[in-house]
C-alpha positions in Angstrom: 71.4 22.1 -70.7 73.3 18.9 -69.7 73.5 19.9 -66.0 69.5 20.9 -66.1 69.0 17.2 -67.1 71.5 15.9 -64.7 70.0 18.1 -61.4 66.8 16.4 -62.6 67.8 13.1 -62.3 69.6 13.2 -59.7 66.0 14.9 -57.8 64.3 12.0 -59.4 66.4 9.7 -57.6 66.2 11.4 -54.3 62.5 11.1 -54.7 62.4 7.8 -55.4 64.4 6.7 -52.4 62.9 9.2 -50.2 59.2 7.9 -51.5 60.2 4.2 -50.7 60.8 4.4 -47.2 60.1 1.1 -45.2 56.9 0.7 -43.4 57.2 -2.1 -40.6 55.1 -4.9 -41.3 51.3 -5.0 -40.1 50.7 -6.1 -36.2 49.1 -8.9 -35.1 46.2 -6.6 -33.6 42.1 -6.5 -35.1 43.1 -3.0 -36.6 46.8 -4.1 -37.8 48.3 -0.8 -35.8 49.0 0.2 -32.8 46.6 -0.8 -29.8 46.3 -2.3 -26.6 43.5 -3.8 -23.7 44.6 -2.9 -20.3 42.4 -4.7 -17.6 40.9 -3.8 -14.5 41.8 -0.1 -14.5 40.6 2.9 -15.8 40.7 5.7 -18.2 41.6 8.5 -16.0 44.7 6.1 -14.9 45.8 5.7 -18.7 46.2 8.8 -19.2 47.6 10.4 -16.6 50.0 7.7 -16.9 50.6 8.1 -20.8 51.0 11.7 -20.1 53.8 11.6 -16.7 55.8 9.1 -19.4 55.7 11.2 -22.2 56.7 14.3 -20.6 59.6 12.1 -18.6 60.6 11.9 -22.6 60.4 15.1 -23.6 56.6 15.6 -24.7 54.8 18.4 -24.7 51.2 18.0 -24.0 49.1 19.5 -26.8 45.4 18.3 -25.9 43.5 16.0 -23.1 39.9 15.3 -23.3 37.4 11.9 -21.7 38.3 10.0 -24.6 42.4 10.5 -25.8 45.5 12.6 -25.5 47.8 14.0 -27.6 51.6 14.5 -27.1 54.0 16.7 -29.5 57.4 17.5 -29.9 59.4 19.9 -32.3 61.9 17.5 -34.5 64.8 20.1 -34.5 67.6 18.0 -34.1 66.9 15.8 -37.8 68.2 16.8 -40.7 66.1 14.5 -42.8 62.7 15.1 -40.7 63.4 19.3 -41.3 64.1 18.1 -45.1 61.0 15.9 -45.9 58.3 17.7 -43.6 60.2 21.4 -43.6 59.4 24.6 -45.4 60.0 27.5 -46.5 58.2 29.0 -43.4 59.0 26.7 -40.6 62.0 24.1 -41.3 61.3 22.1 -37.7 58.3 19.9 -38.3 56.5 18.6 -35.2 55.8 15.2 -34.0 51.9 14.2 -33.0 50.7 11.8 -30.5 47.4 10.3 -30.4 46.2 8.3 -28.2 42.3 6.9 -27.9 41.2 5.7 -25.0 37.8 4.0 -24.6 36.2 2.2 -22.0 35.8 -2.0 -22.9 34.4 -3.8 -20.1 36.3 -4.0 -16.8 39.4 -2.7 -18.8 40.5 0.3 -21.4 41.3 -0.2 -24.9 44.4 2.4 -26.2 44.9 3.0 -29.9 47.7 4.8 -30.9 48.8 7.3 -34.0 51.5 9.0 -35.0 51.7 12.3 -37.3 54.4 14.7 -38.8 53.1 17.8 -38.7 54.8 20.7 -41.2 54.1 24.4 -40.7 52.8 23.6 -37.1 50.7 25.9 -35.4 49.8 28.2 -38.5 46.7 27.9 -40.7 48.9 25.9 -43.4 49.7 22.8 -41.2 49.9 20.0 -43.3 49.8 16.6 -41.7 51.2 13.3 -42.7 50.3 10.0 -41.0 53.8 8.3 -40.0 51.9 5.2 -38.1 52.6 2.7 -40.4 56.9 3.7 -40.1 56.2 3.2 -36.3 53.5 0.9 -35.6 56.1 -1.9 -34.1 57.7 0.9 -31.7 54.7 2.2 -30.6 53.0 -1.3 -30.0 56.2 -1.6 -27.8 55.4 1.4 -25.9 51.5 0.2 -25.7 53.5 -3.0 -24.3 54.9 -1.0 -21.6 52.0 1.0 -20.7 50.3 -2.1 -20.1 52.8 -3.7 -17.7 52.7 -0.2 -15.7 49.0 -0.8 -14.9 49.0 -4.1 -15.2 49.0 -5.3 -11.4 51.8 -8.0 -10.9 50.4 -10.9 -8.5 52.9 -11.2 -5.8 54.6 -14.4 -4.3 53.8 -14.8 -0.7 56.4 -14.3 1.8 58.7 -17.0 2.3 57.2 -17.1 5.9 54.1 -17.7 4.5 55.2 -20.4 2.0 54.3 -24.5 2.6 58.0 -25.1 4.2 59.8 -28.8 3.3 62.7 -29.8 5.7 66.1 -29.9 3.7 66.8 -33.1 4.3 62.8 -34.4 3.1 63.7 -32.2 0.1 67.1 -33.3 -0.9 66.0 -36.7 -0.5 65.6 -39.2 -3.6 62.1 -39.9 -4.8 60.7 -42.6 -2.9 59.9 -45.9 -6.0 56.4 -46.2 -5.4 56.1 -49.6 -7.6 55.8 -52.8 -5.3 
């Protein structure tokens, strides 16, 4: 009986740690997660970019419609991913993408979601949000997004540039006071 109550503390413990996992700290967006306003483009150029960078990393692409996309991946190299979101009937758990994209103005809105999904692709899939874990990585990858379609304004050409004789230029200030 002592090593029943010992095997039961011990799982008590594990709980407890496993249960207390950090969240990151809300964003500084209206929603507090993940989301982004990309101007001047539109949604079609989103996604299609969401989607080439995601499957550059490995995604698969699960579902596309007007309004969002969503990207997976199987989790089989984590032990403690298979551990938490395992079972019995399928130890890899999968990893869920969402992405919302809606129209705002002369630009396009992105909110993002993340989910662990166990038992995926049966009828007993049992999802569990993991956004708030993430929120700060994938407001960095929002980030990025953004500064793909975010046109940079380029410098003119040097050619093209108002052009100040070196010796004008390394010349001190004139003293304008009389």
């Amino acid at each position: 009986m002592g090593i029943r109550v010992r095997l039961f503390a011990i799982f008590i413990m594990v709980c407890n740690l496993v249960s207390c996992a950090p969240t990151s700290p809300p964003l500084r967006t209206v929603s507090g997660n993940p989301e982004i306003t990309i101007p001047n483009t539109t949604k079609r150029k989103v996604i299609d970019t969401i989607v080439a960078g995601k499957f550059a990393k490995g995604m698969q692409l699960r579902e596309v419609t007007d309004y969002g996309v969503v990207m997976t991946k199987r989790v089989d190299n984590s032990f403690w991913a298979s551990f938490i979101y395992g079972s019995k009937y399928d130890s890899t758990p999968e990893l869920r993408i969402h992405y919302n994209v809606v129209e705002e103005g002369t630009g396009v809105r992105v909110y993002s979601t993340a989910e662990m999904i166990t038992n995926p692709g049966s009828a007993f899939e049992r999802l569990s949000d993991i956004t708030s874990t993430f929120r700060t990585q994938m407001q960095a990858d929002l980030q990025q997004l953004k500064s793909i379609l975010t046109p940079v304004k380029q410098q003119p050409l040097r050619s093209q540039q108002s052009f100040v004789p070196r010796k004008q230029f390394l010349a001190p200030p004139k003293d304008t006071k009389q």
